[in-house]
N, CA, C, O and CB atoms as a CASP TS submission, in Angstrom:
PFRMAT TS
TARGET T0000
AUTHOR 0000-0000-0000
METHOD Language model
MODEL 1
PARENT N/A
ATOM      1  N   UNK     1      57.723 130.391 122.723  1.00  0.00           N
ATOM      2  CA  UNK     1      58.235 129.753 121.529  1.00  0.00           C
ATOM      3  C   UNK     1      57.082 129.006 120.858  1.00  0.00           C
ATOM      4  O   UNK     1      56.055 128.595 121.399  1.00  0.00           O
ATOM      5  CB  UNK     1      59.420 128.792 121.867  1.00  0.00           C
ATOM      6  N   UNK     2      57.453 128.906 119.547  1.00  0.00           N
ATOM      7  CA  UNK     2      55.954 128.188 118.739  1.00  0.00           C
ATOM      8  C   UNK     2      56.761 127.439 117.344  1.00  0.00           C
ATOM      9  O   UNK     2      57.628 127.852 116.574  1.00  0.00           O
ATOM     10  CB  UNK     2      54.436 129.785 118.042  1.00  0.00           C
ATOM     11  N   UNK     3      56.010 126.151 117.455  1.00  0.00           N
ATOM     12  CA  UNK     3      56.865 125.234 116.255  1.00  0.00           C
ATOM     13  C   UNK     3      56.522 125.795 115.050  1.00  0.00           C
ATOM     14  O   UNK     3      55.472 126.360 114.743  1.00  0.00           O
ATOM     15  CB  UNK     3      56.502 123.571 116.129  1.00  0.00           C
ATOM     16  N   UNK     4      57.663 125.551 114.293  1.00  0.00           N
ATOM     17  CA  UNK     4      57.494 126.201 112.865  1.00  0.00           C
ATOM     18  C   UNK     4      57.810 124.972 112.028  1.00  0.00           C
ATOM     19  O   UNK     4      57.377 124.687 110.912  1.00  0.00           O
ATOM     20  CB  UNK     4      58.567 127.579 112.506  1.00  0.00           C
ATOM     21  N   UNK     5      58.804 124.190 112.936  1.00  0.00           N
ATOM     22  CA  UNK     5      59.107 122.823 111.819  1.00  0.00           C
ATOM     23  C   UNK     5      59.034 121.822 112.117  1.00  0.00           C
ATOM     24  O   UNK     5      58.882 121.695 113.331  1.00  0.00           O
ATOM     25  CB  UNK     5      60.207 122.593 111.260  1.00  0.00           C
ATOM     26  N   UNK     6      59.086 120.472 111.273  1.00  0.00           N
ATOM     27  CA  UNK     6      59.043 119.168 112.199  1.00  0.00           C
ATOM     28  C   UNK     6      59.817 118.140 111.216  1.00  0.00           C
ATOM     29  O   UNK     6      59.129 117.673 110.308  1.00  0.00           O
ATOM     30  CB  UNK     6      57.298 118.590 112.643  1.00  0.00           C
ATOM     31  N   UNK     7      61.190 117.730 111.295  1.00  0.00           N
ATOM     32  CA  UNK     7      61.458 117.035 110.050  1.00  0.00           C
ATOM     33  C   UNK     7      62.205 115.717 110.622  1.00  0.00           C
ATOM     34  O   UNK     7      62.598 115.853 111.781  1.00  0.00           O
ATOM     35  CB  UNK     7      62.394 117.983 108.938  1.00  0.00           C
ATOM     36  N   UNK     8      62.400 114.801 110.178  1.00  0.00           N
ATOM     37  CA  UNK     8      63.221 113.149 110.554  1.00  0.00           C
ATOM     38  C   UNK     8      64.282 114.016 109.857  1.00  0.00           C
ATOM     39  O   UNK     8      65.163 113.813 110.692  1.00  0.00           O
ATOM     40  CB  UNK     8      62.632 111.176 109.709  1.00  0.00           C
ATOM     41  N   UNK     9      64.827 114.771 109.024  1.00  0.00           N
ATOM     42  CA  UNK     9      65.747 114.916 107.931  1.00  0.00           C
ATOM     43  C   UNK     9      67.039 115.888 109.002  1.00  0.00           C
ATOM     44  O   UNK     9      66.888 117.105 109.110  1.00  0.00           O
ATOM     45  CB  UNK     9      64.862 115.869 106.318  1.00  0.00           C
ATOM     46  N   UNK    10      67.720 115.486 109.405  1.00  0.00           N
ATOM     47  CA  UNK    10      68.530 116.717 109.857  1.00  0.00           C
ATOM     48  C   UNK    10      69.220 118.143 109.070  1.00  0.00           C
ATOM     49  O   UNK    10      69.559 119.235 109.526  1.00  0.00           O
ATOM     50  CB  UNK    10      69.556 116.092 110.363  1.00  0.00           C
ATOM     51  N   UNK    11      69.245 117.595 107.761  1.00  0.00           N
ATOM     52  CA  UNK    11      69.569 118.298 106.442  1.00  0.00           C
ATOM     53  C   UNK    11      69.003 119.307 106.643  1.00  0.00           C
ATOM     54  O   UNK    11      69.642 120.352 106.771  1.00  0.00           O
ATOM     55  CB  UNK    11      69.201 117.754 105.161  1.00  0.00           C
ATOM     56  N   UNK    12      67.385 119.264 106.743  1.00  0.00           N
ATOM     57  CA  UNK    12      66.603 120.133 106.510  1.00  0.00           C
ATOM     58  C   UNK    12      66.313 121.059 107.961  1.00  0.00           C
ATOM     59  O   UNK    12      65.961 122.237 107.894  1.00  0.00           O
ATOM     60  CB  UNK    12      65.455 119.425 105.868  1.00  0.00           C
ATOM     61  N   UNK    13      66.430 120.648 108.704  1.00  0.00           N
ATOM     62  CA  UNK    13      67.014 121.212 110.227  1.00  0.00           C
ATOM     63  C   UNK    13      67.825 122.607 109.882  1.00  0.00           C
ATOM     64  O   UNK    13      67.615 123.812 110.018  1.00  0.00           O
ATOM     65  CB  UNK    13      68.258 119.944 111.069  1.00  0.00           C
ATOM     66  N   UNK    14      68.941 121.703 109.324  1.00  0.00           N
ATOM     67  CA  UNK    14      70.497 122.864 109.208  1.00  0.00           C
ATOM     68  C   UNK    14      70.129 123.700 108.598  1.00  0.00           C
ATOM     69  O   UNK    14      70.408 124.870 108.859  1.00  0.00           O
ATOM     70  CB  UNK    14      71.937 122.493 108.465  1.00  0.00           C
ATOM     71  N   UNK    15      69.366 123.323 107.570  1.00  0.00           N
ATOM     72  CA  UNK    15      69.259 124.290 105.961  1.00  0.00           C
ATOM     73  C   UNK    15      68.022 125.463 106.647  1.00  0.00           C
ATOM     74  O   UNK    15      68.209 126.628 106.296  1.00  0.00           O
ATOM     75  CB  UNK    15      68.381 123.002 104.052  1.00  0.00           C
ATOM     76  N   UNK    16      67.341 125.322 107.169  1.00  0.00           N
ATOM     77  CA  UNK    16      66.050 126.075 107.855  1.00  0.00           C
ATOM     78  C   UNK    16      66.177 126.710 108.976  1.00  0.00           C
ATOM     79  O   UNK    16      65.216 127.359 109.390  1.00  0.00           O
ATOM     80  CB  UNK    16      65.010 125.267 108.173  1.00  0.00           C
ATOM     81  N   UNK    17      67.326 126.663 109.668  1.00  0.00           N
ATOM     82  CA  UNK    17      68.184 126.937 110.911  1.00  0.00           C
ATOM     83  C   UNK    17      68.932 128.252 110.236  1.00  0.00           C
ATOM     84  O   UNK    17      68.624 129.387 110.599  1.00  0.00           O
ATOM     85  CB  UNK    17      69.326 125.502 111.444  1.00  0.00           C
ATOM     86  N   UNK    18      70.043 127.988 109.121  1.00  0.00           N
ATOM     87  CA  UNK    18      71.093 128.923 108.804  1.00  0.00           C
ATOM     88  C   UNK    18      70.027 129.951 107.684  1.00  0.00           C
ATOM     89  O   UNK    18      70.173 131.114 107.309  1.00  0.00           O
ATOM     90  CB  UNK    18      72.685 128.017 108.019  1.00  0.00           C
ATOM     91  N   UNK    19      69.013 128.988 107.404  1.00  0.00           N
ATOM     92  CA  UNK    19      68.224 130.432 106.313  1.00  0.00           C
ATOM     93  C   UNK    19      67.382 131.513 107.831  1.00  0.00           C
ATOM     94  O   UNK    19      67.408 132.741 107.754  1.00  0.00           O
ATOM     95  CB  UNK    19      66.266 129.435 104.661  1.00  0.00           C
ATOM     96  N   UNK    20      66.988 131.089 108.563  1.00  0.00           N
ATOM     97  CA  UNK    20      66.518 131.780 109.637  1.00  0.00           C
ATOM     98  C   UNK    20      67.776 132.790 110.270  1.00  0.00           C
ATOM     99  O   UNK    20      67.684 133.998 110.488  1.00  0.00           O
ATOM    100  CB  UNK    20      65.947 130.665 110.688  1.00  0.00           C
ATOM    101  N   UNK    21      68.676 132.127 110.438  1.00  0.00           N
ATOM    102  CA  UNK    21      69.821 133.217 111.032  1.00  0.00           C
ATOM    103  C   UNK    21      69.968 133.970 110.173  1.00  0.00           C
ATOM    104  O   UNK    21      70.236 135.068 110.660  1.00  0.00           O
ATOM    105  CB  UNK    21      71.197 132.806 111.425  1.00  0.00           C
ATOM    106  N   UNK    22      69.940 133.995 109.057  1.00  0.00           N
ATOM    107  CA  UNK    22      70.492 134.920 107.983  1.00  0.00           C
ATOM    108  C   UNK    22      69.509 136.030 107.528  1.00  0.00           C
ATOM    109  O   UNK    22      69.743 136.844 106.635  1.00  0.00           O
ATOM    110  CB  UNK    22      70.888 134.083 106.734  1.00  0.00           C
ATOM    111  N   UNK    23      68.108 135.928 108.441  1.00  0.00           N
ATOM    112  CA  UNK    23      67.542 136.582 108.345  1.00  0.00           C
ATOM    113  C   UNK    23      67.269 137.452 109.371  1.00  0.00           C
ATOM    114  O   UNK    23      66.535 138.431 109.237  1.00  0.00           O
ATOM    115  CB  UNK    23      66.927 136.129 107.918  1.00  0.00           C
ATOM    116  N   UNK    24      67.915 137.093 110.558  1.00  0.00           N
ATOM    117  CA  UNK    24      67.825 137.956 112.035  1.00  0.00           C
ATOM    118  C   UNK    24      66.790 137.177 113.261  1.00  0.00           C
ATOM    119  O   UNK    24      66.449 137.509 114.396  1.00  0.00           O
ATOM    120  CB  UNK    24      67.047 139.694 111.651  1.00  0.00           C
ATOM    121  N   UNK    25      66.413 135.603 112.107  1.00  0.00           N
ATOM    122  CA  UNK    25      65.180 135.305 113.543  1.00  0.00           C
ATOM    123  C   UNK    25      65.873 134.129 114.278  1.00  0.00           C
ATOM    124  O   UNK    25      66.308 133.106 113.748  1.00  0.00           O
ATOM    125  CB  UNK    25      63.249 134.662 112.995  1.00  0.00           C
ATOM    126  N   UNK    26      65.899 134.434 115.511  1.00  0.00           N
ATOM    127  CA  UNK    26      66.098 133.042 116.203  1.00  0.00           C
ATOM    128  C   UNK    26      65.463 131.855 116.435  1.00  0.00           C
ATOM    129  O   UNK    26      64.271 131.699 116.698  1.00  0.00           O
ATOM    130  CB  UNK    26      66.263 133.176 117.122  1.00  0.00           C
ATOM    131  N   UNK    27      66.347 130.992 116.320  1.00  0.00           N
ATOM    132  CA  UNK    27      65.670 129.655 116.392  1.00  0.00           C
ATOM    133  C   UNK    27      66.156 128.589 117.317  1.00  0.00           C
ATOM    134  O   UNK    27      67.168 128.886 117.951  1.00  0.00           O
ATOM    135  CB  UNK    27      65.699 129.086 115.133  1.00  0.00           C
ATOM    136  N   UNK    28      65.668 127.472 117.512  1.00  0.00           N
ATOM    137  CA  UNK    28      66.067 126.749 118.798  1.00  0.00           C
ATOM    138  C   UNK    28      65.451 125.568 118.255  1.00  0.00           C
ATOM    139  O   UNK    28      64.313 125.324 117.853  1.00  0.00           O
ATOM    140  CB  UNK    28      65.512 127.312 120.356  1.00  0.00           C
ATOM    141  N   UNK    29      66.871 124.678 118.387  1.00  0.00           N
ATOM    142  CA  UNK    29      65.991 123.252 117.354  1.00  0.00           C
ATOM    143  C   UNK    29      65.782 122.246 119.058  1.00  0.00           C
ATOM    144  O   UNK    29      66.648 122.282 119.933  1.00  0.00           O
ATOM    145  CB  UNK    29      67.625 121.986 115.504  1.00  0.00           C
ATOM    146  N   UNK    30      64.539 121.479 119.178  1.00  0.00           N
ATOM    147  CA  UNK    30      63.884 120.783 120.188  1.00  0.00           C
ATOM    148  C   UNK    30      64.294 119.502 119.781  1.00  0.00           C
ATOM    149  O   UNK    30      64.377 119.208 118.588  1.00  0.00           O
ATOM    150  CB  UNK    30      62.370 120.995 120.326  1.00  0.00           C
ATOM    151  N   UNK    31      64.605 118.576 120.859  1.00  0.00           N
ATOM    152  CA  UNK    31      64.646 116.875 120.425  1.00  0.00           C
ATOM    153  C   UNK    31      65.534 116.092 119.853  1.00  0.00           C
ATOM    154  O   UNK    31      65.665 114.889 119.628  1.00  0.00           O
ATOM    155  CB  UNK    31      63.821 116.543 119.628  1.00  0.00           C
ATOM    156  N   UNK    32      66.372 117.513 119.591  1.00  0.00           N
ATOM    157  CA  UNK    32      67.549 116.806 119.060  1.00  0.00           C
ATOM    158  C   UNK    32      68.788 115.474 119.872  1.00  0.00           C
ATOM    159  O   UNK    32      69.753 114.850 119.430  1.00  0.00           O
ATOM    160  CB  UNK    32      68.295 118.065 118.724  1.00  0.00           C
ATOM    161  N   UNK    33      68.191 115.523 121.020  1.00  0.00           N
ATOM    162  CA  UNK    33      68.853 114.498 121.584  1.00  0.00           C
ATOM    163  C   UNK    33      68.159 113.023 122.178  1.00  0.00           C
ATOM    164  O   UNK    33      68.329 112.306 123.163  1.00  0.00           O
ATOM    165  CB  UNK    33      69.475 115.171 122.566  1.00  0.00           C
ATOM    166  N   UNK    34      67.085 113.029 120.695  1.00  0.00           N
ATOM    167  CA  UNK    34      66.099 111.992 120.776  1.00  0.00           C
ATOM    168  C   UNK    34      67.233 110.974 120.190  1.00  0.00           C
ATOM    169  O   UNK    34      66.980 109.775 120.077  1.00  0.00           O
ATOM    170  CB  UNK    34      64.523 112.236 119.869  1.00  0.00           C
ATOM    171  N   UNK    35      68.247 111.414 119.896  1.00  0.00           N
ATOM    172  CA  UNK    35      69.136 110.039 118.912  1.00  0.00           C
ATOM    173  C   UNK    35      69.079 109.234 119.809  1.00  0.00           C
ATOM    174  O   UNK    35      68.413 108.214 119.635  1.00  0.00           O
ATOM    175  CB  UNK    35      70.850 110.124 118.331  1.00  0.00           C
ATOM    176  N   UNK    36      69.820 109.475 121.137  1.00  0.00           N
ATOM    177  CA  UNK    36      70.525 108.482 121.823  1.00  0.00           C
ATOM    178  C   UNK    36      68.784 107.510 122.321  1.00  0.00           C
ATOM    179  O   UNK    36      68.625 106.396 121.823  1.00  0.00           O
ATOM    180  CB  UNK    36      71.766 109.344 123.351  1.00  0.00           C
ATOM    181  N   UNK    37      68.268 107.776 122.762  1.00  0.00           N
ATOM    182  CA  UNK    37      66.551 106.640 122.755  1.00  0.00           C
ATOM    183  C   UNK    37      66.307 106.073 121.516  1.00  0.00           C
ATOM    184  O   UNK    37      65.722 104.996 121.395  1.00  0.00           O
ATOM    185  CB  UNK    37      64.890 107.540 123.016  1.00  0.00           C
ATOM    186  N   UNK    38      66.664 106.643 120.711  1.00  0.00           N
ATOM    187  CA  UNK    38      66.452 105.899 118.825  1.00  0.00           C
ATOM    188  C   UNK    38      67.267 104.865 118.462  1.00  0.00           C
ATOM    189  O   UNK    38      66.825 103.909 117.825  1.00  0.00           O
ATOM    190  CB  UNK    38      66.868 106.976 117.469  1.00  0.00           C
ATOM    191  N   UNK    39      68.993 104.998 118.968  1.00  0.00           N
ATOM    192  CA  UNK    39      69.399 104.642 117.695  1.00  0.00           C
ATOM    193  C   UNK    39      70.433 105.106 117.073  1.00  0.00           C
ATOM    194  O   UNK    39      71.625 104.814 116.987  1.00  0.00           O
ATOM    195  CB  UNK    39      68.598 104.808 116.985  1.00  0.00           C
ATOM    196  N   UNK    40      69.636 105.998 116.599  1.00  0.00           N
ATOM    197  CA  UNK    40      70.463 106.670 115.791  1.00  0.00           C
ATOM    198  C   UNK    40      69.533 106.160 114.558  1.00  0.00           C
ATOM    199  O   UNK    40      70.237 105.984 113.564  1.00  0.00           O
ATOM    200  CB  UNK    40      72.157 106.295 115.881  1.00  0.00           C
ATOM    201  N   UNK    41      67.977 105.833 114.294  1.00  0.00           N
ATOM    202  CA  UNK    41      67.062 105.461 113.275  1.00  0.00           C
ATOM    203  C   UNK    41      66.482 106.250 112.468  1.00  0.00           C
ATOM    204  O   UNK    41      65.970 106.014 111.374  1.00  0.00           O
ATOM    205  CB  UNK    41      66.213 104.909 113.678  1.00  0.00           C
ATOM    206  N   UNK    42      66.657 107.960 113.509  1.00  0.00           N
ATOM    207  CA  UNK    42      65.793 108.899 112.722  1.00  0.00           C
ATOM    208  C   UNK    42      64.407 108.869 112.756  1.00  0.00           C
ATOM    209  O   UNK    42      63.697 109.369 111.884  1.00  0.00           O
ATOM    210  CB  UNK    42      66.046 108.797 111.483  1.00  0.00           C
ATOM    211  N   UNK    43      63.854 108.069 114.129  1.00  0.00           N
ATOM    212  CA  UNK    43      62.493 107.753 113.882  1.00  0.00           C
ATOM    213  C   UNK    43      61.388 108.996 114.682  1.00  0.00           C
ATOM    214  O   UNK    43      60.199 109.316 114.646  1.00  0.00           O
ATOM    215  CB  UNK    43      62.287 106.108 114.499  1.00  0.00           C
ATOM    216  N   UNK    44      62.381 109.318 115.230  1.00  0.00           N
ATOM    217  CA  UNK    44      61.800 110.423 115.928  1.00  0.00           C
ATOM    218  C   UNK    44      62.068 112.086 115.440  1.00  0.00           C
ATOM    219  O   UNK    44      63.147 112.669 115.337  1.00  0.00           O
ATOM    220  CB  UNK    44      62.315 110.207 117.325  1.00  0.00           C
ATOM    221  N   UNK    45      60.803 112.559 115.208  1.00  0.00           N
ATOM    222  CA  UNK    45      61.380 114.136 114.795  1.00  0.00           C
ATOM    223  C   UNK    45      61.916 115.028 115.007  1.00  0.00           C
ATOM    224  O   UNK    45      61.564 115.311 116.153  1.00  0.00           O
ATOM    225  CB  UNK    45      61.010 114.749 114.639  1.00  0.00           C
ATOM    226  N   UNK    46      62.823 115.999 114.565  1.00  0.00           N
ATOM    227  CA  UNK    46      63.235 116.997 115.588  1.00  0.00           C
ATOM    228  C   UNK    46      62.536 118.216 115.344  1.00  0.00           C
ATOM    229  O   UNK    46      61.976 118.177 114.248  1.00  0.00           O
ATOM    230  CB  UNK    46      64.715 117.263 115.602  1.00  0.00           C
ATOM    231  N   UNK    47      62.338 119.444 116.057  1.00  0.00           N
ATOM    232  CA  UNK    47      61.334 120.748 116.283  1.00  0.00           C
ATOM    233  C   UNK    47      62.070 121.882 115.903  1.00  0.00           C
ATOM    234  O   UNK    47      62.655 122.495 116.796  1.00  0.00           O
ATOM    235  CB  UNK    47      60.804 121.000 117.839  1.00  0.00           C
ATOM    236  N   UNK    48      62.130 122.173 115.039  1.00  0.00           N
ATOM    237  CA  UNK    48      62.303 123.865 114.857  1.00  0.00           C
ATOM    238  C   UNK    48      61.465 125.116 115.933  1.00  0.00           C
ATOM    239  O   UNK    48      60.365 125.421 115.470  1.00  0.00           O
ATOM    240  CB  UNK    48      61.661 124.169 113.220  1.00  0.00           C
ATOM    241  N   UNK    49      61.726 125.645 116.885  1.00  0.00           N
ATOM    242  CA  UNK    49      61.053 126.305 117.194  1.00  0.00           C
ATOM    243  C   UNK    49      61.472 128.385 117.341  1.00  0.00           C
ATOM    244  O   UNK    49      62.492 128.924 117.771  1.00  0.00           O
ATOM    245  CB  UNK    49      60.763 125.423 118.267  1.00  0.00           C
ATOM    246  N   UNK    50      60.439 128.895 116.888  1.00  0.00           N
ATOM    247  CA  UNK    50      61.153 130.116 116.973  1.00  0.00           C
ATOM    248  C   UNK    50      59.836 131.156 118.097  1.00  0.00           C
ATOM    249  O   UNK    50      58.763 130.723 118.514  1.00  0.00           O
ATOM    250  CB  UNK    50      61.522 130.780 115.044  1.00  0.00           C
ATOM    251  N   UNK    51      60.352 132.391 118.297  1.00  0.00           N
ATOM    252  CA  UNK    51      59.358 133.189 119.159  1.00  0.00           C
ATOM    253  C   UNK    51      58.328 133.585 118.543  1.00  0.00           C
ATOM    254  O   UNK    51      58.615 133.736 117.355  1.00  0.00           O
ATOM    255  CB  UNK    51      59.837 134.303 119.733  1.00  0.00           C
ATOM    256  N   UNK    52      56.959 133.901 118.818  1.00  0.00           N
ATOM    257  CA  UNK    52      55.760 133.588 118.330  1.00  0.00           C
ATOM    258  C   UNK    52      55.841 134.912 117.816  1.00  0.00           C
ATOM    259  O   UNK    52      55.396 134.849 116.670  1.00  0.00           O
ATOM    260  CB  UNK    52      54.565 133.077 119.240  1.00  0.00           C
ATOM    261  N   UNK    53      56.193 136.118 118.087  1.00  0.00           N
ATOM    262  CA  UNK    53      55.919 137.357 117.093  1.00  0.00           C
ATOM    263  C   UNK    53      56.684 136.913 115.825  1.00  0.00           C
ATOM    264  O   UNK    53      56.323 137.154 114.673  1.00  0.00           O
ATOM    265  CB  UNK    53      56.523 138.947 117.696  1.00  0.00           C
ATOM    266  N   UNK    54      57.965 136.123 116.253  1.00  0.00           N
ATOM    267  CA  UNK    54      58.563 135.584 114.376  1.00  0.00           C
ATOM    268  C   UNK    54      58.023 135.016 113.819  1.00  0.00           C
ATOM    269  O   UNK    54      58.002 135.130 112.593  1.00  0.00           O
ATOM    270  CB  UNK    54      59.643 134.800 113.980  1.00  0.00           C
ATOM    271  N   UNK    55      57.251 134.030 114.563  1.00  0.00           N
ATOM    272  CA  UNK    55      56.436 133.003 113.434  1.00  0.00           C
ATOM    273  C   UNK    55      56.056 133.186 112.294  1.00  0.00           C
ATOM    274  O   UNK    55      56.452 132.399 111.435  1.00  0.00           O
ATOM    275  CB  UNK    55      55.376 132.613 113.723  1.00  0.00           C
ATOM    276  N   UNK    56      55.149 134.307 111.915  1.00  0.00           N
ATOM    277  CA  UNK    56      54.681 134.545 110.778  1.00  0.00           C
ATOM    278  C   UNK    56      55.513 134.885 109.798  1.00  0.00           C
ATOM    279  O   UNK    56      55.143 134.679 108.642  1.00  0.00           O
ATOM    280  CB  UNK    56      53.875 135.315 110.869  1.00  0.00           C
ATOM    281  N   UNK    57      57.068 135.594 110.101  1.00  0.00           N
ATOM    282  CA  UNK    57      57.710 136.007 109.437  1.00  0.00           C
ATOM    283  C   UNK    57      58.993 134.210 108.771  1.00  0.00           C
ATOM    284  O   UNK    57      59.589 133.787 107.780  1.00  0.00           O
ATOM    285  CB  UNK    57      58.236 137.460 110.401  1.00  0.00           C
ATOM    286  N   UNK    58      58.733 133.906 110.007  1.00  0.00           N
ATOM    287  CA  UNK    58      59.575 133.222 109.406  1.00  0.00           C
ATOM    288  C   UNK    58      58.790 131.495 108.477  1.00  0.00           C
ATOM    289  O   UNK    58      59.164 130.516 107.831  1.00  0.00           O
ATOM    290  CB  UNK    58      60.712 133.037 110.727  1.00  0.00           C
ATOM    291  N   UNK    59      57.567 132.115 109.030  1.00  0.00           N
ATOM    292  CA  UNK    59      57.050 130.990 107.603  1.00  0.00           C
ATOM    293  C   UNK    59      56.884 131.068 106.666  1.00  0.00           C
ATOM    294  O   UNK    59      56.608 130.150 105.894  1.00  0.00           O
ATOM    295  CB  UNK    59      56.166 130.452 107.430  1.00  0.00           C
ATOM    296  N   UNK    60      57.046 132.663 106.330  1.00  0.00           N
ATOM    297  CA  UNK    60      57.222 133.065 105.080  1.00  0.00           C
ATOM    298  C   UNK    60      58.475 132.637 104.189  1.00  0.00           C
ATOM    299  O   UNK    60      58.471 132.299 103.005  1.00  0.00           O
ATOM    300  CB  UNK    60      57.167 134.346 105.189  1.00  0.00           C
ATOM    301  N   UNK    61      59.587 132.746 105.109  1.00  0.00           N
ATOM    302  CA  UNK    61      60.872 132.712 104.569  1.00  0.00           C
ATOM    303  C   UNK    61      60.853 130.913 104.464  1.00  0.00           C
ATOM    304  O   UNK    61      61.495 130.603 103.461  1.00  0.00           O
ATOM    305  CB  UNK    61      62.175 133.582 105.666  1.00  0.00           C
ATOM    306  N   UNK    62      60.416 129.893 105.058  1.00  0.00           N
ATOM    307  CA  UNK    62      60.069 128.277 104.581  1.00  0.00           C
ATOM    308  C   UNK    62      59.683 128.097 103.726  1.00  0.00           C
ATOM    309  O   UNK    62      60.266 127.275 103.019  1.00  0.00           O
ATOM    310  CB  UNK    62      59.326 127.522 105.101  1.00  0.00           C
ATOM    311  N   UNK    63      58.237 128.851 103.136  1.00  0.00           N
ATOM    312  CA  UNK    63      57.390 128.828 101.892  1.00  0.00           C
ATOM    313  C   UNK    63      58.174 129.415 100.579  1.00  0.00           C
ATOM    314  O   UNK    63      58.086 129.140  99.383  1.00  0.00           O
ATOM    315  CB  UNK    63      56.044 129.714 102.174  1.00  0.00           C
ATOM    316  N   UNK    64      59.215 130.616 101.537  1.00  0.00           N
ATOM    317  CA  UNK    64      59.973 131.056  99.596  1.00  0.00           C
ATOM    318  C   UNK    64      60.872 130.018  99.079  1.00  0.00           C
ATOM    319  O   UNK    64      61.032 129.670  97.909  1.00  0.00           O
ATOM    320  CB  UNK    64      61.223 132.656  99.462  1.00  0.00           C
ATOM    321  N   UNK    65      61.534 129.503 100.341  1.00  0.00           N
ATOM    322  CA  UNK    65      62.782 128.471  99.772  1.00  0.00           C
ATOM    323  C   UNK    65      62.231 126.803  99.899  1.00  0.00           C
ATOM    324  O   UNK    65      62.970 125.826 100.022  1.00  0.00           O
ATOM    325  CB  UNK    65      64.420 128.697 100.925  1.00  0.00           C
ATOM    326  N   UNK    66      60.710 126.793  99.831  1.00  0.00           N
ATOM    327  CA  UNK    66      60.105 125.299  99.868  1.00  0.00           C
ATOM    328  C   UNK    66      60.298 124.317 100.346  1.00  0.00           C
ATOM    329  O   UNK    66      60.150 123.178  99.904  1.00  0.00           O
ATOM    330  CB  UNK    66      60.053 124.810  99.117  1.00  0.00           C
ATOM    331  N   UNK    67      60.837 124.870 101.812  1.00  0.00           N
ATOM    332  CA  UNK    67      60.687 123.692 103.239  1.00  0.00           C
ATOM    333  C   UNK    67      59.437 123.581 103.585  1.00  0.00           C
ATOM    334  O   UNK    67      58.755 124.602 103.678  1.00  0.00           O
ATOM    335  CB  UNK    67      61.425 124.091 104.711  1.00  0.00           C
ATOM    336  N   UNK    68      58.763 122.020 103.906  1.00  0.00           N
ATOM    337  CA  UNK    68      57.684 121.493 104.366  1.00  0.00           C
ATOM    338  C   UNK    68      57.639 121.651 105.740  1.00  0.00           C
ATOM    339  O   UNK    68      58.227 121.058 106.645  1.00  0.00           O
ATOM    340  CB  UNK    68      57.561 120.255 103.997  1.00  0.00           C
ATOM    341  N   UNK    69      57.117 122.240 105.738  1.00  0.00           N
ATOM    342  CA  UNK    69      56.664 122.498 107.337  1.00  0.00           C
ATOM    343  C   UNK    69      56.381 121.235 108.458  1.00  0.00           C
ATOM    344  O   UNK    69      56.286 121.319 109.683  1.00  0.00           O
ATOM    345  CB  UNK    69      55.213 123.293 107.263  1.00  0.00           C
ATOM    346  N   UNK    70      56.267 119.817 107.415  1.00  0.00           N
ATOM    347  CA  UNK    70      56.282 118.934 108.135  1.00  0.00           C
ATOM    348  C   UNK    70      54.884 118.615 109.282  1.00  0.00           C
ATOM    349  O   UNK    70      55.042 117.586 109.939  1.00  0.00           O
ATOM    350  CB  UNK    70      57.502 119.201 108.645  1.00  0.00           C
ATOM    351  N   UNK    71      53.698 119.319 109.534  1.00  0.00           N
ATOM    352  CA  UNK    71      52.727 119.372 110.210  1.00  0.00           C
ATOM    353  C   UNK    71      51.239 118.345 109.765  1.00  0.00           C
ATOM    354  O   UNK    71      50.225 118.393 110.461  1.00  0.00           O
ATOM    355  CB  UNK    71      52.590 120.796 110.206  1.00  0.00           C
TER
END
């Protein structure tokens, strides 16, 4: 697996998650259960991660619909 995203925003999680499924690549969001150590503050990021032959494909599909890669 290889990070593709990194956002405080969960919005942008979902939105970069369901545009990836809709394209056939899997994804696996990391950290998401940093809330409960936070808060619930958002201070910590969560990881988009997908399989490294997708990578390239699916940073393409971030760059058409102008998600920040967050890096």
């Amino acid at each position: 697996m290889k990070e593709l995203l990194r956002s405080t925003d969960p919005t942008i999680i979902a939105f970069a998650s369901a545009l990836l499924q809709g394209e056939d690549i899997d994804c696996f969001q990391m950290d998401v259960n940093m809330s409960v150590l936070e808060g619930g503050i958002g201070i910590f990021p969560r990881r988009l991660m997908v399989r490294e032959r997708d990578h390239a494909r699916a940073e393409r599909v971030m760059r058409d619909n102008e998600i920040p890669l967050g890096r």
